[in-house]
VEXMI-190779 format. One record per residue: x, y negated, z of N, C-alpha, C, O in turn. Coordinates in steps of 0.1 Angstrom, whole numbers, plus 2048, in hexadecimal, padded with zeros to 3 digits. Layout:
BEGIN
XYZXYZXYZXYZ/...
END
This chain:
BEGIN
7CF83A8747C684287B7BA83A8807AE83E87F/7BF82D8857B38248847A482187D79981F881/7AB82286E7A382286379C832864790832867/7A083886379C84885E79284686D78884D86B/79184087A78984788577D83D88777683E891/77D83487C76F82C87776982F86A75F82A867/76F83986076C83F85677283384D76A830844/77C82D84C77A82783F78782B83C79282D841/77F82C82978683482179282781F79181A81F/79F83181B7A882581B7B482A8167AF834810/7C182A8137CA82C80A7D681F80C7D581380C/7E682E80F7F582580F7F48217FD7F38277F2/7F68158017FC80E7F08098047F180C8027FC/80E8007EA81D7F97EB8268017EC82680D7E9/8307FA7F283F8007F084180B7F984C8107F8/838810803838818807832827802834833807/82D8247FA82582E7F482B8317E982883C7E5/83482A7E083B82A7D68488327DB84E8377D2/84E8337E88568397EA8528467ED8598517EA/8478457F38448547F484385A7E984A8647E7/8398577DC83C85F7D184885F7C884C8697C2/84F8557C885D8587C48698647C987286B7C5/8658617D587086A7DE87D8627E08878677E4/87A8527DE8878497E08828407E98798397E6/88883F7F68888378028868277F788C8257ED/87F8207FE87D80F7F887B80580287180580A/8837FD8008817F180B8757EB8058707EB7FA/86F7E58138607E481285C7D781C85E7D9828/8577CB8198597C182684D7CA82D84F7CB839/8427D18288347CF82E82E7DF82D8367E6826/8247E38318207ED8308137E982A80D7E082F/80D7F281F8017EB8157FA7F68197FD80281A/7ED7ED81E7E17FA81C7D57F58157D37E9818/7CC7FB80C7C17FC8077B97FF8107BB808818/7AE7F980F79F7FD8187937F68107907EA80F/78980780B7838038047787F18097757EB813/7757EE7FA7727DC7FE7637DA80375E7D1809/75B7E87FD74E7E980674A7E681373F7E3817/7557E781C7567E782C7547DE8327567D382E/7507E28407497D38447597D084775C7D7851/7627C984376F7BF8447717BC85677B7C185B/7677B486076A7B28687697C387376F7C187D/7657CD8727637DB8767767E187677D7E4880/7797E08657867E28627907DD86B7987E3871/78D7D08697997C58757977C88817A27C9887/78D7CA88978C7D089678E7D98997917DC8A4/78F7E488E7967F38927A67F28907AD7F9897/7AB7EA8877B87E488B7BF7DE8907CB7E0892/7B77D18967BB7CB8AB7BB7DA8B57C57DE8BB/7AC7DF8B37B17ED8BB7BB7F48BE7C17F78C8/7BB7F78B27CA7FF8B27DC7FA8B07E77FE8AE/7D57EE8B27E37E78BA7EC7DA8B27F57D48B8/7E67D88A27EB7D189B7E67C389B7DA7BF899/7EF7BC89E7EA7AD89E7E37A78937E87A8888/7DC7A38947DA79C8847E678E8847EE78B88D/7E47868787ED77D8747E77788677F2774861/7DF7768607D97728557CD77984E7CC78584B/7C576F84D7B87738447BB7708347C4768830/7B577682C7B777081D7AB7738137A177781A/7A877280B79A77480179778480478E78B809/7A67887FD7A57977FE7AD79F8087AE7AB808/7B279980F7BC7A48147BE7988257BC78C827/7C27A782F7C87A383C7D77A683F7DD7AF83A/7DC79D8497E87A184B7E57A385C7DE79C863/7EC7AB85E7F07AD8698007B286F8097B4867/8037B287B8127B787F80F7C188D8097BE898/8177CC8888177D889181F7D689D8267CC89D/8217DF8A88277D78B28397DA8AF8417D28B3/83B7E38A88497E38A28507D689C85C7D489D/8447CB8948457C288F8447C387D8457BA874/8427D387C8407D18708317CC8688257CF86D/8347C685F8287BE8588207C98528247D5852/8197C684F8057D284F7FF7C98457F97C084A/7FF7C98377F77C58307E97CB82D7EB7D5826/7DC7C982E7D07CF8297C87CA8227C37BF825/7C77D38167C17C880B7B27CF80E7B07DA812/7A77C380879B7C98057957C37F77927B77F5/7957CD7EF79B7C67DE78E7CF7D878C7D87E1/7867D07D07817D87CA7877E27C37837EE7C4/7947DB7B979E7E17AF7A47F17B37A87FB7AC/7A27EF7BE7A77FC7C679F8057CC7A38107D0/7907FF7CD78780C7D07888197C87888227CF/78981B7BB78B8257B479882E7BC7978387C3/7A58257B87AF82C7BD7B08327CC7B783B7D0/7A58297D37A68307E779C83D7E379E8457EB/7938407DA7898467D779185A7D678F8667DA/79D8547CC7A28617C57B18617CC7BA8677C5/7B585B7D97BE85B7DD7C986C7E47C38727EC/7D186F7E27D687A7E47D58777F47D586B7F7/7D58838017DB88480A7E288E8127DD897819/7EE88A80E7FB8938157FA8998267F589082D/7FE8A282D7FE8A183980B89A83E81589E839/80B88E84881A88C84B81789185C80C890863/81E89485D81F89886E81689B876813898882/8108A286C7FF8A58707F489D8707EB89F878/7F38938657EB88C8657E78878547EF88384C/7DD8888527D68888447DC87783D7D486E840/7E48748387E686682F7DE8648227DE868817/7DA85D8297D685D8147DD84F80D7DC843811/7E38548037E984B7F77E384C7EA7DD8567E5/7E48417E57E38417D97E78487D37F184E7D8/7E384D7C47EB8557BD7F684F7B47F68437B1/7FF8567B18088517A780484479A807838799/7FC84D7917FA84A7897F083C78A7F083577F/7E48387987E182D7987ED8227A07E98177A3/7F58247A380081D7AF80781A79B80780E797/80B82079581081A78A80681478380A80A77E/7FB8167817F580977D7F17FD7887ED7F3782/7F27FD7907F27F079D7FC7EC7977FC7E278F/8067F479A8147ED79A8187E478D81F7DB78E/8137E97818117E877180A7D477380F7C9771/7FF7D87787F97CD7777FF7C277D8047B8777/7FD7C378C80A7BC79080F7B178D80C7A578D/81D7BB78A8277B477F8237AB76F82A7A376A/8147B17698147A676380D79B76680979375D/80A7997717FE78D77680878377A810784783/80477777081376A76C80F763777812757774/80B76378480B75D79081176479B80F7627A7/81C76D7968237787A082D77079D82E76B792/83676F7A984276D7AA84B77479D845779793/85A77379C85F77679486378479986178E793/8697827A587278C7AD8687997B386D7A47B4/85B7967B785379D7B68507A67AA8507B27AC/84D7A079E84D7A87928557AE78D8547B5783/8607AA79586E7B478F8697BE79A8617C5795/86C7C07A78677CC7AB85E7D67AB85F7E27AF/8507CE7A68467D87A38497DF7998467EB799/8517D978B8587DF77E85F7EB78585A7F6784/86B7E878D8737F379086A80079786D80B794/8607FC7A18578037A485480879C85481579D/84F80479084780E78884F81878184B82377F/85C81377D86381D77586E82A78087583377C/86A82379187083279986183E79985F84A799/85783179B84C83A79684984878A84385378D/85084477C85384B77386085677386485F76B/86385277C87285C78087D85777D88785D77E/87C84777988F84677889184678688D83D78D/89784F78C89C84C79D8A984F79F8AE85B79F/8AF8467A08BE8437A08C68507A68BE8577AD/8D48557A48DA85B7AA8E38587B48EB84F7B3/8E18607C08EC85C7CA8FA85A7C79008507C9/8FF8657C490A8667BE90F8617B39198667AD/9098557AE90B85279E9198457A191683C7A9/92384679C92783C79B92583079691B82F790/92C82479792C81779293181878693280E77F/
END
């Protein structure tokens, strides 16, 4: 809400957002947000001390911060992603406008990702699996071993 009451446009991406279009709960260290890369950057960060999240790292592209729950707050400011914050779906959740990525760019993030040979290994195995709950393999509760 922070973002949305300074106007910038912005979008859930990561593993959080992959679960929501899956419809399959996913462990997630961090919560990923997009915010278009036009923005004045220090404006963004100040509306997120505001609203309560510590910061914890600067980076080329992206900030970290930690909410007071302790969960980790990733925000990227990437170009790559302006398009995708641009055409972003937003669902209501508990009365409040989200905007996520869509499917089909969260599988190409995710796509990319995984082939960028300076990713971790274990990383690229999960954006893979990401991509293919993305496409509907989504496991059965009930399925045996």
């Amino acid at each position: 809400m922070a973002l949305a009451a300074i106007g910038a446009p912005h979008a859930l991406v990561g593993g959080v957002a992959v679960g929501v279009h899956s419809g399959v709960p996913r462990a997630t260290a961090d919560t990923d947000i997009a915010v278009l890369s036009t923005l004045d950057r220090s404006a963004v960060i100040q509306a997120l001390i505001g609203a309560g999240l510590r910061p914890t790292g600067q980076f080329t592209h992206s900030a970290n911060f930690r909410h007071s729950s302790g969960e980790p707050v990733h925000v990227v400011f990437d170009a790559g992603f302006d398009p995708m914050i641009q055409r972003a779906e937003r669902p209501r959740v508990a009365g409040v406008d989200v905007p996520i990525v869509r499917k089909d760019d969260l599988i190409a993030m995710k796509e990319r990702a995984a082939a960028d040979p300076a990713c971790q290994r274990s990383r690229a195995l999960r954006d893979r699996a990401d991509v293919e709950l993305l496409r509907g393999d989504v496991p059965d509760p009930d399925e045996g071993w």
